[in-house]
C-alpha positions as CSV (number, residue, x, y, z in Angstrom):
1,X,14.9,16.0,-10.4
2,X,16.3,14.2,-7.3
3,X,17.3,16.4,-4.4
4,X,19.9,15.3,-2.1
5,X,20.5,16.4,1.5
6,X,22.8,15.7,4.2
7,X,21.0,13.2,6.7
8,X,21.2,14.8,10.3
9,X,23.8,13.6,12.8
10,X,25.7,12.1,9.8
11,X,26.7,15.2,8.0
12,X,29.5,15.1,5.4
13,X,29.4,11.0,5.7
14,X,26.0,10.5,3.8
15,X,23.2,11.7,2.1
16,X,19.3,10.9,1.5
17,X,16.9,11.7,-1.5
18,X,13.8,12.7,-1.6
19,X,13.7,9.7,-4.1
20,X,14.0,7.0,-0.9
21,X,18.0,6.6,-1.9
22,X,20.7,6.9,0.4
23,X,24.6,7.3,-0.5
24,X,27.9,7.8,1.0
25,X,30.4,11.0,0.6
26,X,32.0,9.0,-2.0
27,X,28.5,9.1,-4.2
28,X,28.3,5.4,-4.0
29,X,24.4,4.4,-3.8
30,X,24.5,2.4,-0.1
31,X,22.5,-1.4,-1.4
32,X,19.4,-1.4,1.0
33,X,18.2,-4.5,2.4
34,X,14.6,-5.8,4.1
35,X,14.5,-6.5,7.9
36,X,11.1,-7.0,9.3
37,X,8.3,-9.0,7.3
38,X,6.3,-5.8,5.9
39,X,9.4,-5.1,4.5
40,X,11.0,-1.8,5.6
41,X,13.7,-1.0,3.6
42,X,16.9,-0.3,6.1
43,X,20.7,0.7,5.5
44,X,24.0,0.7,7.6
45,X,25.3,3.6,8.6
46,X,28.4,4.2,10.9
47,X,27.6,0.5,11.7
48,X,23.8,1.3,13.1
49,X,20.8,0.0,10.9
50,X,18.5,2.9,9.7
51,X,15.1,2.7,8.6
52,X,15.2,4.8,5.0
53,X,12.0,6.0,5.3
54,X,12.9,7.9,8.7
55,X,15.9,8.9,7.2
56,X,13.4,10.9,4.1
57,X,11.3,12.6,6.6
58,X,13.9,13.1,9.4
59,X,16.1,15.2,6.7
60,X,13.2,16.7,4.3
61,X,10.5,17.5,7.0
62,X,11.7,17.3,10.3
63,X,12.8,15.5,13.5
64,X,10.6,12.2,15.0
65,X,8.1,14.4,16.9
66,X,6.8,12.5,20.3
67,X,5.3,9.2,19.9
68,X,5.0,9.3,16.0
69,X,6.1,6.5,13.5
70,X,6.4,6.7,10.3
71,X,3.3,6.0,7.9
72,X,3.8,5.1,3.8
73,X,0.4,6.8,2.3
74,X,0.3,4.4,-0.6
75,X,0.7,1.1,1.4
76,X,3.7,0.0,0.1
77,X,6.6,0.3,2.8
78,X,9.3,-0.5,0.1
79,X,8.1,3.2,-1.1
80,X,10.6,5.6,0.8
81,X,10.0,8.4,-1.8
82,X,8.6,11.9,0.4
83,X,6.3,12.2,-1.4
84,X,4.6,8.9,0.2
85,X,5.5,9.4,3.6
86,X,4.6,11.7,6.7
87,X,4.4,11.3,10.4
88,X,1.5,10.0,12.4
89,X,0.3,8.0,15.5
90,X,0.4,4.4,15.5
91,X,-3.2,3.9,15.3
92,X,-3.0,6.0,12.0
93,X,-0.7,3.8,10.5
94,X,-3.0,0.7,11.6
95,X,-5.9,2.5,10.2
96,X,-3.8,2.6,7.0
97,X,-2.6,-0.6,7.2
98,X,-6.7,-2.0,7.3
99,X,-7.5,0.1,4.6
100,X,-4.7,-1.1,2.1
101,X,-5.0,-4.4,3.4
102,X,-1.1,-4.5,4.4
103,X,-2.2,-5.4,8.4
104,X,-1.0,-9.2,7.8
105,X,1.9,-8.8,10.9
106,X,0.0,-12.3,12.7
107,X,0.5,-14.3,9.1
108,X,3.8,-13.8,8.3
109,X,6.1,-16.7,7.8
110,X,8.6,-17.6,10.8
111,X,10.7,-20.5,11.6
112,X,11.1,-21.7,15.6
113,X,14.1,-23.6,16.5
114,X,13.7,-25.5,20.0
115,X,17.2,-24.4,21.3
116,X,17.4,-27.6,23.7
117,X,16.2,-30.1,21.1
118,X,17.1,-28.3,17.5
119,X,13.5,-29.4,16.7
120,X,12.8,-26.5,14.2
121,X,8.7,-25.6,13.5
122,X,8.3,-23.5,10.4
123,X,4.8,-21.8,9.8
124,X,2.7,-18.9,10.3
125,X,3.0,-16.7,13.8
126,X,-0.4,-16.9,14.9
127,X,-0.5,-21.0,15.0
128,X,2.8,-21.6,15.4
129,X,2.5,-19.5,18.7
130,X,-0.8,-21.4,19.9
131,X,1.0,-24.6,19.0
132,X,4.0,-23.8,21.1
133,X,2.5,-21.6,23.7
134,X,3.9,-18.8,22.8
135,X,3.4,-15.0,22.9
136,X,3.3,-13.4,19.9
137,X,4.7,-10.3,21.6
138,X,7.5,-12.1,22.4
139,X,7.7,-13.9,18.9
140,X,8.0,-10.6,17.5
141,X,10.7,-9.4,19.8
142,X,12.8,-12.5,19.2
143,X,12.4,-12.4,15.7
144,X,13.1,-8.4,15.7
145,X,15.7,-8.1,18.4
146,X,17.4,-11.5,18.3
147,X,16.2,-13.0,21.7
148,X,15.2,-15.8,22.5
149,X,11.8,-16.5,24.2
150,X,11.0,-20.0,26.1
151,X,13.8,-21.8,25.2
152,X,13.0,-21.1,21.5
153,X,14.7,-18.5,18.3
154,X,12.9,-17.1,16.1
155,X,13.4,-15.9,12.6
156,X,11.3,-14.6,9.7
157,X,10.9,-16.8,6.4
158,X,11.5,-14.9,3.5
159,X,9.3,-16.3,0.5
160,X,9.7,-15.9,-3.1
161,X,6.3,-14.0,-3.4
162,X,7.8,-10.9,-1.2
């Protein structure tokens, strides 16, 4: 049986599962949606994105403790049910990440658009950034955070496969 609890700091607005599901005080399921390449599952609440799976463990287990992220123990991060989640350090969730194979974050798919030219360059991170002379740090952050990094914007490519 799903349990349902009152996610912390928005208490009488919404609610997460232990299922991975999120829903407003009206009982309207809130429709998720995929933000980063391995596919985190994220929803909008109050007008501030919010990673589901920190929502899970934030309400069933307990607040972010210091320099933990959250790791999904099967491999899949589109799995936000408790049962497949718990805190860790980052290099546990790249250890996890090598073991289930899921550590592709340098081959995803990204499209660079030359913001002087509009000459757009659509490919994987790791060559597109040799090719362009680009940090892949700063690839990441423009794609994630919406900068823009040498004169270029980036964006992920969402493919049928995912």
């Amino acid at each position: 049986m799903e349990i349902w609890k009152p996610v912390l700091g928005y208490e009488g607005l919404y609610e997460v599962s232990d299922q991975g599901r999120v829903r407003n005080n009206r009982g309207l399921i809130l429709k998720d949606r995929f933000k980063t390449p391995m596919r985190y599952r994220y929803v909008v609440l109050c007008k501030k994105e919010k990673s589901i799976s920190s929502l899970v463990l934030e309400t069933f287990v307990s607040p972010r403790p210091p320099k933990m992220v959250v790791r999904h123990l099967n491999g899949n991060a589109q799995d936000d049910r408790l049962c497949n989640l718990t805190w860790g350090t980052q290099s546990d969730n790249i250890l996890d990440k090598i073991q289930h194979g899921t550590n592709n974050f340098n081959d995803v798919m990204i499209k660079i658009t030359n913001l002087k030219t509009g000459e757009v360059f659509v490919g994987r991170q790791r060559p597109l950034s040799r090719q362009l002379n680009l940090n892949q740090s700063s690839i990441w952050q423009s794609c994630n955070r919406g900068w823009t990094t040498k004169g270029y914007k980036c964006e992920y490519v969402v493919t049928e496969e995912e």
